[in-house]
N, C-alpha and C positions, 0 to 999 in steps of 0.2 A: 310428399316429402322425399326428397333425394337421400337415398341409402346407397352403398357401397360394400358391398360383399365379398372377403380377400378367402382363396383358400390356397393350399399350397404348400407352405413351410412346411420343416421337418431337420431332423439333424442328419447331415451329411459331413463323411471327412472332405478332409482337404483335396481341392483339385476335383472333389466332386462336383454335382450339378443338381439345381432343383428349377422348379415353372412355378412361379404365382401367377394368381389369375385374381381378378376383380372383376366382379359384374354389377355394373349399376341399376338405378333400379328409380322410378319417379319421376328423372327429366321431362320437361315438357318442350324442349329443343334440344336439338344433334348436336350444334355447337360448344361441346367444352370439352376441356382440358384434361386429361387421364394422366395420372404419375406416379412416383414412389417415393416414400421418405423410408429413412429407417432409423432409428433411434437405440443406441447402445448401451451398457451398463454405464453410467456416471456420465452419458455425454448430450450434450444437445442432439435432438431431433435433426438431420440434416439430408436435404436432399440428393436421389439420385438418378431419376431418370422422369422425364415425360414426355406425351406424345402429343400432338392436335387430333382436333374433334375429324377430321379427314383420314387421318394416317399418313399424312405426308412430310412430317417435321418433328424430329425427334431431337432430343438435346439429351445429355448425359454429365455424369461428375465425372471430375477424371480419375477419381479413383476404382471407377469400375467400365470405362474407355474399353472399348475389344474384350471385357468377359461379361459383360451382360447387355440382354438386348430388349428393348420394350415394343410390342408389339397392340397391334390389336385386331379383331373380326374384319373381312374384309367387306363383309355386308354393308351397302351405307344407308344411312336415314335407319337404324335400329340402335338401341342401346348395346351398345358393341361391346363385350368382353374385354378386356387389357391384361394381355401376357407382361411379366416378366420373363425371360430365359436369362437363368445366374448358370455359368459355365467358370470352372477354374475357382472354384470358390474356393476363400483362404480362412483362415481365425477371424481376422479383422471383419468380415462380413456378418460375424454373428450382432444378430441385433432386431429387434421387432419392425418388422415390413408393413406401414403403412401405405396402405391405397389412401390416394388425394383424387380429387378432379374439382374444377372451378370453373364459374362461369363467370365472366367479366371480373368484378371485386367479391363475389362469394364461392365459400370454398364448404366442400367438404371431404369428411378423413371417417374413413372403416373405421375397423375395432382393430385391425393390428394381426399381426403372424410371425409366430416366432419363426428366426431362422437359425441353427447352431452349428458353427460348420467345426467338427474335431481336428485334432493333429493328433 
């Protein structure tokens, strides 16, 4: 059974910076999908960054375009770790940090990380 392990969060002021990280855990193939949703008080769940099972294709929302970066382990053929780096964070960023990853048409989602950033 594929599990997804977020750790990370924390509350930081503004313009500050934090790292999530997700470790998977059960794949029985390299190939899938690592990302991030996040989910804020009173709003839809909505996406904001993922990478390919490679590391070579990353895509982002543009609301966090140049202050955050998703990464992952350079190691290949292992179940790779997947960074977040949140740089420059604002209010608007506070919101629970969901790891995703999917293979073909199945998906799955961590338990969530709160992130709170002050002013």
């Amino acid at each position: 059974q594929v599990q997804l392990v977020e750790s990370g969060g924390g509350l930081v002021q503004v313009g500050g910076s934090l790292r999530l990280s997700c470790a998977p855990s059960g794949y029985t193939t390299w190939r899938y999908q690592m990302g991030w949703y996040r989910q804020a008080p009173g709003k839809e769940r909505e996406f904001v960054a993922r990478i390919e099972w490679n590391g070579d294709d990353a895509e982002y929302a543009e609301s966090v375009k140049g202050r955050f970066t998703i990464s992952r382990d350079d190691e290949r053929h292992t179940h790779n770790t997947v960074y977040l780096q949140m740089n420059g964070l604002k209010p608007d960023d506070t919101a629970i940090y969901y790891c995703h990853s999917a293979v073909g048409t199945t998906g799955y989602w961590g338990q969530g990380t709160q992130v709170t950033v002050s002013s």
